[in-house]
VOLOBA-580980 format. One record per residue: x, y, z of N, C-alpha, C in turn; chain. Coordinates in steps of 0.2 Angstrom, whole numbers. Layout:
N
+--------+---------+-------+---------+----------+-------+--------+---------+-------+-------+
: n.east : n.north :  n.up : ca.east : ca.north : ca.up : c.east : c.north :  c.up : kette :
+--------+---------+-------+---------+----------+-------+--------+---------+-------+-------+
:      X :       Y :     Z :       X :        Y :     Z :      X :       Y :     Z :     A :
...
+--------+---------+-------+---------+----------+-------+--------+---------+-------+-------+
REM end
This chain:
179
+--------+---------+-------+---------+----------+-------+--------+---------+-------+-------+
: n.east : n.north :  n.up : ca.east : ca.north : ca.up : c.east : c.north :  c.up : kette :
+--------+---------+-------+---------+----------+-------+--------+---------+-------+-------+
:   -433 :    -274 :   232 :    -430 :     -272 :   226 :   -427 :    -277 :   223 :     A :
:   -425 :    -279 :   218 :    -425 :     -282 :   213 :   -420 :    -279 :   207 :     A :
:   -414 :    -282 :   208 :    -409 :     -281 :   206 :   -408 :    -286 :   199 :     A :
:   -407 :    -284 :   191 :    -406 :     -288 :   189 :   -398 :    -287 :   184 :     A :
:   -397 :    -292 :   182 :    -391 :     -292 :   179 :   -393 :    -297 :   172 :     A :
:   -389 :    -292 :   167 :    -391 :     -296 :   161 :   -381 :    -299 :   159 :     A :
:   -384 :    -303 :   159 :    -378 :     -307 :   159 :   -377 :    -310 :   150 :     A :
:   -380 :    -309 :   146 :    -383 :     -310 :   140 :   -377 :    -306 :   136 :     A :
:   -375 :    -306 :   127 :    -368 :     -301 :   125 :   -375 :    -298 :   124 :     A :
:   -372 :    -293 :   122 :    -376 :     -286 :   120 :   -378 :    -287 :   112 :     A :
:   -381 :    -284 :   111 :    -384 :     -285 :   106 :   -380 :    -282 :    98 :     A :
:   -382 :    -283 :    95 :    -375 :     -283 :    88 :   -376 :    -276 :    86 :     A :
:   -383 :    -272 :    85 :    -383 :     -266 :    84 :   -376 :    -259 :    91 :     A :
:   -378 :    -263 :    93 :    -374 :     -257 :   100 :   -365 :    -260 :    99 :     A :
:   -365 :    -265 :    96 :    -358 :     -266 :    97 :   -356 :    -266 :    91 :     A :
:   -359 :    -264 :    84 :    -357 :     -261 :    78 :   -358 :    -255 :    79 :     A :
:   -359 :    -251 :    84 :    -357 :     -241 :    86 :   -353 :    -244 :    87 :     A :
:   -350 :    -248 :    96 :    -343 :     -248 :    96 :   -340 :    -248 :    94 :     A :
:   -341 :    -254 :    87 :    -333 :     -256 :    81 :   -333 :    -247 :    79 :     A :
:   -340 :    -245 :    76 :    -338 :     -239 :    70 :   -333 :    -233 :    74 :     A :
:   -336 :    -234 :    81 :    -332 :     -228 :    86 :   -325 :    -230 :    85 :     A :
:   -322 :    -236 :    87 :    -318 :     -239 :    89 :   -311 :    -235 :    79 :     A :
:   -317 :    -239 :    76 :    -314 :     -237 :    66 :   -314 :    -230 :    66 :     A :
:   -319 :    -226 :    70 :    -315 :     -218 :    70 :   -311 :    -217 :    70 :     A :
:   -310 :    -218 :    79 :    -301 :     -217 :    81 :   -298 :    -218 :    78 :     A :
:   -298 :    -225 :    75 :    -291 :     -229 :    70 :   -293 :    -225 :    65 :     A :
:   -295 :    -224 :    64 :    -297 :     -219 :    54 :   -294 :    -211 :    55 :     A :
:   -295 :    -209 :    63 :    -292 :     -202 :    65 :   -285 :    -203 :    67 :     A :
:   -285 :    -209 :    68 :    -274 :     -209 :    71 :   -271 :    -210 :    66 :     A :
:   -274 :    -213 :    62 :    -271 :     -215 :    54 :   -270 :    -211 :    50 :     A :
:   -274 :    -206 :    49 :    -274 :     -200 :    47 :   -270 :    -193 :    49 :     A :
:   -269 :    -195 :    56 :    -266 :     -190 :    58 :   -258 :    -192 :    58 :     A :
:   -254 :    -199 :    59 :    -251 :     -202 :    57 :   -248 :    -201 :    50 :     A :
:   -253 :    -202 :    45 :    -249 :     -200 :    38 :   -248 :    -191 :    38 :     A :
:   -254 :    -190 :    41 :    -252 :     -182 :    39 :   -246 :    -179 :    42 :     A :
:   -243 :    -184 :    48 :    -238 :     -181 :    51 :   -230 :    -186 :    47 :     A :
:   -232 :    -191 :    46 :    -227 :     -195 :    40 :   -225 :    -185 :    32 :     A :
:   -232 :    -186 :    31 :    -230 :     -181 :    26 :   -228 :    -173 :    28 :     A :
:   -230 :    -173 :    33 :    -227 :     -166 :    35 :   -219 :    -167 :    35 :     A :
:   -218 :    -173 :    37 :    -212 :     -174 :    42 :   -205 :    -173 :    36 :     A :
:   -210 :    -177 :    32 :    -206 :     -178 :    23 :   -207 :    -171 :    20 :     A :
:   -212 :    -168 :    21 :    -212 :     -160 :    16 :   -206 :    -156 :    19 :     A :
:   -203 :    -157 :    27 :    -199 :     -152 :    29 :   -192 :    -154 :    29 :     A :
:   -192 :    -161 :    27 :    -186 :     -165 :    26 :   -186 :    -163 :    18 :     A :
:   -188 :    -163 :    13 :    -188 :     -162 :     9 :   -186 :    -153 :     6 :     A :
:   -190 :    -149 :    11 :    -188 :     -142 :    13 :   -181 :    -141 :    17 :     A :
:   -180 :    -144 :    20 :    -172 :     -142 :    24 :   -167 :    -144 :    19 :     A :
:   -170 :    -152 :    15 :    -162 :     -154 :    10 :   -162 :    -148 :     6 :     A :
:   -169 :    -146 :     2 :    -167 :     -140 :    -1 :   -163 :    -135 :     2 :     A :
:   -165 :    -131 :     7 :    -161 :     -127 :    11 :   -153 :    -128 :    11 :     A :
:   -153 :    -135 :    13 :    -146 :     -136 :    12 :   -140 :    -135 :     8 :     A :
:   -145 :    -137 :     2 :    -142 :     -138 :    -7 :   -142 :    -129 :    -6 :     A :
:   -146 :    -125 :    -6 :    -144 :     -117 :    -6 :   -140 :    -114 :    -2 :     A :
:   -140 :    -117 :     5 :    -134 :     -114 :     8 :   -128 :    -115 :     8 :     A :
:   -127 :    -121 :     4 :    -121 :     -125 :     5 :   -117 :    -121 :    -5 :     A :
:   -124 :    -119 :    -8 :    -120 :     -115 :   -14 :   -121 :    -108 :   -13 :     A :
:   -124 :    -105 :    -8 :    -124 :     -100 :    -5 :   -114 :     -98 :    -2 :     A :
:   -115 :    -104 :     2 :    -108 :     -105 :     6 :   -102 :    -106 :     1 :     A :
:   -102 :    -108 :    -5 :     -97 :     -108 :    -9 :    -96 :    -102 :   -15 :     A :
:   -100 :     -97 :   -15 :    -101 :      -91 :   -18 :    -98 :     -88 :   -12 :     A :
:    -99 :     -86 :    -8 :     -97 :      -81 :    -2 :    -89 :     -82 :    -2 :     A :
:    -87 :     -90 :    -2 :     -80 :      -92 :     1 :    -76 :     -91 :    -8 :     A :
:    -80 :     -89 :   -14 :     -77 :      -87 :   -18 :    -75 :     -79 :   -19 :     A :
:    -81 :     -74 :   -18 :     -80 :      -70 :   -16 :    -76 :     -68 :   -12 :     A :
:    -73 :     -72 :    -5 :     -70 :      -67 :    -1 :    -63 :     -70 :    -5 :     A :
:    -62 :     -77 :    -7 :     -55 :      -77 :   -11 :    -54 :     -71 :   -15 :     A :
:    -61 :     -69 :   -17 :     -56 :      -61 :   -23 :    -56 :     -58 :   -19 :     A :
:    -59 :     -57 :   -13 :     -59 :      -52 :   -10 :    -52 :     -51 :    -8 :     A :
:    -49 :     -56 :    -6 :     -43 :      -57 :    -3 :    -35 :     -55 :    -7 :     A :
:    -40 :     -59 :   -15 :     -34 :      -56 :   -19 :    -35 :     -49 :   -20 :     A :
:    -39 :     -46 :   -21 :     -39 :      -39 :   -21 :    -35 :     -36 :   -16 :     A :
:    -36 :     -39 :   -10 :     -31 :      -34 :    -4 :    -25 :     -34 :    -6 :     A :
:    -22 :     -41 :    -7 :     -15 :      -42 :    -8 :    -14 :     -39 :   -15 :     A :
:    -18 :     -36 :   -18 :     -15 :      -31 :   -24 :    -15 :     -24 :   -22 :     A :
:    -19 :     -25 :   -16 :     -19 :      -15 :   -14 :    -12 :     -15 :    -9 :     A :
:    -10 :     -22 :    -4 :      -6 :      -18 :    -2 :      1 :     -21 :    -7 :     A :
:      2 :     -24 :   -11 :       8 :      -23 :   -16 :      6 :     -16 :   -19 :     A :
:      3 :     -15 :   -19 :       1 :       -6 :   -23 :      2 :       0 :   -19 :     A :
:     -1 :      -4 :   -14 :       1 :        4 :    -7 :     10 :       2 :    -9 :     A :
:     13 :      -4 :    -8 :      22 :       -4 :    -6 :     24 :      -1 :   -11 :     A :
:     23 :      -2 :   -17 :      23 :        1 :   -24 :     22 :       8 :   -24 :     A :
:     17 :      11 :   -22 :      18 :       16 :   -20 :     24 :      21 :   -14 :     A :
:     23 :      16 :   -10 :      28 :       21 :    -5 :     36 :      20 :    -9 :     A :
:     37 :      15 :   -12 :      42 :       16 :   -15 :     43 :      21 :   -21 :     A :
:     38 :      24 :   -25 :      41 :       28 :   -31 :     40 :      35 :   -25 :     A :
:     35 :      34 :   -20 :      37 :       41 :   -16 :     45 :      43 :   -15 :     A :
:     45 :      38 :   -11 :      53 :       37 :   -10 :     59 :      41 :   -15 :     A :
:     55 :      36 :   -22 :      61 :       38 :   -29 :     58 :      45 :   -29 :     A :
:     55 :      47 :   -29 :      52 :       56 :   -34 :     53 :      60 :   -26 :     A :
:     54 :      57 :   -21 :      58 :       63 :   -14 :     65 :      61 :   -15 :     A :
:     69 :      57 :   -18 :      76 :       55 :   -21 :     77 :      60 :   -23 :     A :
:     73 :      60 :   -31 :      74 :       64 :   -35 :     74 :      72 :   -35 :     A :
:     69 :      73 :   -32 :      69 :       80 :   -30 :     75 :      81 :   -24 :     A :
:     77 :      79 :   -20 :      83 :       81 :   -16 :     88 :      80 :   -20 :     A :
:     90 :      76 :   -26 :      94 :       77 :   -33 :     93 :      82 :   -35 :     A :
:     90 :      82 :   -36 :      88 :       90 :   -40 :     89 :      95 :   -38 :     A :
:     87 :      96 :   -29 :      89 :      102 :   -27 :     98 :     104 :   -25 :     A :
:     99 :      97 :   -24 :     107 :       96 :   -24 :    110 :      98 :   -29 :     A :
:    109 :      97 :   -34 :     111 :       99 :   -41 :    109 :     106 :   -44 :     A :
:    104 :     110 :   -41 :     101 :      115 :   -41 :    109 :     121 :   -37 :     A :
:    111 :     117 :   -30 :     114 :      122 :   -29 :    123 :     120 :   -29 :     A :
:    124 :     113 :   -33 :     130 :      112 :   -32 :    131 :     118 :   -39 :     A :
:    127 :     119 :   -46 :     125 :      121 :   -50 :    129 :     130 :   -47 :     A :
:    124 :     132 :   -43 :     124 :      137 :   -38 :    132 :     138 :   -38 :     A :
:    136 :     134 :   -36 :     141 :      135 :   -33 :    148 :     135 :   -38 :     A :
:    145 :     132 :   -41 :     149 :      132 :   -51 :    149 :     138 :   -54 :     A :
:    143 :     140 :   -53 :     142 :      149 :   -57 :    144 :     152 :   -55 :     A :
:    143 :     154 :   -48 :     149 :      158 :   -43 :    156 :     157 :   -45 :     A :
:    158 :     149 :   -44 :     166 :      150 :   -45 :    168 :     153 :   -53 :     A :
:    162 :     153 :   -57 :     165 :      153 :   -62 :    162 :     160 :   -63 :     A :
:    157 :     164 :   -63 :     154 :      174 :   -62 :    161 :     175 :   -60 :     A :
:    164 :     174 :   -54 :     170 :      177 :   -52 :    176 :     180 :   -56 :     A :
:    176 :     175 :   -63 :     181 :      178 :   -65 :    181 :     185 :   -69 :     A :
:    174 :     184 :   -70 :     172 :      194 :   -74 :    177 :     194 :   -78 :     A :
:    179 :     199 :   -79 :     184 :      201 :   -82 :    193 :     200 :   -83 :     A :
:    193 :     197 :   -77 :     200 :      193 :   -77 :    201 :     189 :   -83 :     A :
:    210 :     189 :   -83 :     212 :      185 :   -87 :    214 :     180 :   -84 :     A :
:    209 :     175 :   -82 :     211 :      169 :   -76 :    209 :     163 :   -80 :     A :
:    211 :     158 :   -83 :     209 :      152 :   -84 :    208 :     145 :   -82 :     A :
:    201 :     143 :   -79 :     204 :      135 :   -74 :    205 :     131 :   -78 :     A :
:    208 :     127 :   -76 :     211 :      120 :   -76 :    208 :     115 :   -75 :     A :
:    206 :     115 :   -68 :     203 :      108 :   -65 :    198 :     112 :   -58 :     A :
:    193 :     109 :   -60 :     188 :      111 :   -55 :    185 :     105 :   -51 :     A :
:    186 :     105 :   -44 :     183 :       97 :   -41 :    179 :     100 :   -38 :     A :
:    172 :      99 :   -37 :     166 :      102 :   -33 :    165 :      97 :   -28 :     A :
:    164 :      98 :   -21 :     161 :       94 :   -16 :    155 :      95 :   -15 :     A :
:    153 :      92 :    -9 :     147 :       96 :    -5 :    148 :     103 :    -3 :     A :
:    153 :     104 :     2 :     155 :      108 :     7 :    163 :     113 :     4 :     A :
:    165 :     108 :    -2 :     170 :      114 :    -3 :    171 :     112 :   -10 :     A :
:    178 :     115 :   -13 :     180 :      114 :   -18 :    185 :     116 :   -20 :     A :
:    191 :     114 :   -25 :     197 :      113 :   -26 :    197 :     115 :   -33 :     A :
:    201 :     123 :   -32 :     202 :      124 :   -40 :    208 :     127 :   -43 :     A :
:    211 :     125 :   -49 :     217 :      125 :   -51 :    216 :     129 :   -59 :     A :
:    219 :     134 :   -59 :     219 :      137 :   -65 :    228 :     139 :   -65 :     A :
:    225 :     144 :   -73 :     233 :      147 :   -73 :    229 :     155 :   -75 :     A :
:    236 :     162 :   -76 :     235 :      168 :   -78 :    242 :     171 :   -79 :     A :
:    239 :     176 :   -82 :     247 :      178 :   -85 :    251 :     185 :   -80 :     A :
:    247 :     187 :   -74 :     249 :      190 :   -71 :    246 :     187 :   -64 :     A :
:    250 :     191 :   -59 :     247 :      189 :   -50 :    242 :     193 :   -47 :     A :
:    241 :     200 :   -53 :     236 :      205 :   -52 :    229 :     202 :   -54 :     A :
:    229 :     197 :   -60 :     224 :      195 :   -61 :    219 :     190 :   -56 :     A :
:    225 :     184 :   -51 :     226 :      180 :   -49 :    221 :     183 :   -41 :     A :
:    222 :     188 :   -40 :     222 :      190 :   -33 :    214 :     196 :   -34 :     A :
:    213 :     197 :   -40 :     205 :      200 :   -42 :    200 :     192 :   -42 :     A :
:    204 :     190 :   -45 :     199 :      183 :   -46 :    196 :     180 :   -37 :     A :
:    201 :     180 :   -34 :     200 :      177 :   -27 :    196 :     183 :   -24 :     A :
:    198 :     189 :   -25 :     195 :      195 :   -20 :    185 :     195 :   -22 :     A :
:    186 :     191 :   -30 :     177 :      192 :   -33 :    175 :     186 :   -28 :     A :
:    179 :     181 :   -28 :     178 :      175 :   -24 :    174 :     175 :   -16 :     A :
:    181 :     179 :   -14 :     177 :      181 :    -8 :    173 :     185 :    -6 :     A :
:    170 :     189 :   -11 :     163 :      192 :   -10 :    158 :     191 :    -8 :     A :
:    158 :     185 :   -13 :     151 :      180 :   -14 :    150 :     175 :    -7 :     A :
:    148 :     182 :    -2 :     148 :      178 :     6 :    143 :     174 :     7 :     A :
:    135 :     176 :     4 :     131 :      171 :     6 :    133 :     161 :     3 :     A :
:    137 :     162 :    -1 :     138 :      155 :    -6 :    145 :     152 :    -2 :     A :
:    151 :     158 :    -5 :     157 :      155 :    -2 :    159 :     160 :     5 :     A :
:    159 :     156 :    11 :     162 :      157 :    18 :    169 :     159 :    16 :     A :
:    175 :     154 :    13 :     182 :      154 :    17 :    186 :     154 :     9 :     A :
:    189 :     155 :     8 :     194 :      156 :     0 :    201 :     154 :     2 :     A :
:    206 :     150 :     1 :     213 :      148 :     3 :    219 :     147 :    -2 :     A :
:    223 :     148 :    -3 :     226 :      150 :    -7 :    232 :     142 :    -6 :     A :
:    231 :     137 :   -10 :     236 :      132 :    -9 :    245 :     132 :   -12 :     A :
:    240 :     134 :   -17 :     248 :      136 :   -20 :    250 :     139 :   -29 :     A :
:    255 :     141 :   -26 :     256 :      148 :   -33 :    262 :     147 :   -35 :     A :
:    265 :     144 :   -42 :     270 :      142 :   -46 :    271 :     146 :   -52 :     A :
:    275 :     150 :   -53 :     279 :      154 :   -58 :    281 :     150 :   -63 :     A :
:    278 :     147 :   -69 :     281 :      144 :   -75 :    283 :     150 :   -80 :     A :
:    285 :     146 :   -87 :     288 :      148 :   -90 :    285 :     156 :   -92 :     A :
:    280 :     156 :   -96 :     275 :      162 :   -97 :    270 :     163 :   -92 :     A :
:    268 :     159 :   -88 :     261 :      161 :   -85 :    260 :     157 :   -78 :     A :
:    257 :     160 :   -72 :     260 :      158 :   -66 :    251 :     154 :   -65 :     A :
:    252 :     147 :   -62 :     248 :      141 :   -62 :    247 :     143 :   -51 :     A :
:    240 :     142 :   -51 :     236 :      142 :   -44 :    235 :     137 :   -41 :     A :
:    232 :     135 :   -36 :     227 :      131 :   -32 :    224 :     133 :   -26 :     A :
:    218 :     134 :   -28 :     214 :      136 :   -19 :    211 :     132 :   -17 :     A :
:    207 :     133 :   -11 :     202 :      129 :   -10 :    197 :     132 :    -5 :     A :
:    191 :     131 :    -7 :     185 :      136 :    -8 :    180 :     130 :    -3 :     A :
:    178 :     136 :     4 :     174 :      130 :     7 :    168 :     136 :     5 :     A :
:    161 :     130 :     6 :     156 :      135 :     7 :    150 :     133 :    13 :     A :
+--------+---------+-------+---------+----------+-------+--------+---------+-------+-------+
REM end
């Protein structure tokens, strides 16, 4: 058997396949290469924009929640504002019912005199009592006035007799009327 060996370069046809193969490759990596440069750029280009919209995305939201913000601080100055005229209009109406019955307790002292000939002087009203100073021209009047006084049991409790002075023509009082 008879072994031979060609020792010879190969022939120019067989080794222009090889370049062309060789030029594919390179023509396929070059290729794939750019397309991977401009992929690379399309999504670089895609993310900056993304950025530029999130980043105005992010400065709309962060102005929103400023109004947001000032909105709160106007509802709770508006709730304080609130709980304050509460306050003043439950004032008010505890005025009002005070003065409803201090009212109350004026009418009474003053119904009482019906038809006496009693006339006051000075009337000091408190909460719980009251201090009254007239005059009349007899002690029969003086002592009807006090008796209509202490009728009036749901209003006045206690009637007291401070003092009784004899002037010239007409004798001068002071009680004191708790209720």
């Amino acid at each position: 058997m008879i072994i031979k060996f060609n020792l010879l370069p190969k022939k120019e046809e067989a080794f222009e396949e090889e370049l062309k193969k060789e030029h594919i490759f390179l023509k396929v990596f070059i290729i794939l290469i750019v397309l991977s440069f401009g992929f690379i750029i399309v999504e670089t280009i895609k993310m900056s924009y993304e950025i530029k919209h999130l980043k105005k995305e992010k400065i709309e939201k962060e102005k929103k929640f400023k109004q947001y913000q000032l909105i709160d601080r106007q509802i709770k100055n508006l709730k304080i504002e609130n709980e304050e005229i509460k306050r003043r209009i439950e004032t008010i109406i505890s005025l009002r019912r005070a003065q409803v019955e201090q009212l109350k307790k004026i009418e009474t002292i003053i119904a009482s005199i019906n038809n006496n000939k009693v006339y006051l002087s000075q009337l000091v009203l408190n909460t719980n009592h009251a201090k009254i100073e007239g005059i009349s021209f007899n002690l029969k009047e003086i002592a009807n006035y006090l008796n209509n006084l202490e009728k009036q049991k749901p209003v006045i409790k206690e009637v007291n007799i401070e003092e009784i002075k004899r002037q010239n023509k007409y004798i001068s009082f002071k009680t004191y009327v708790k209720f």
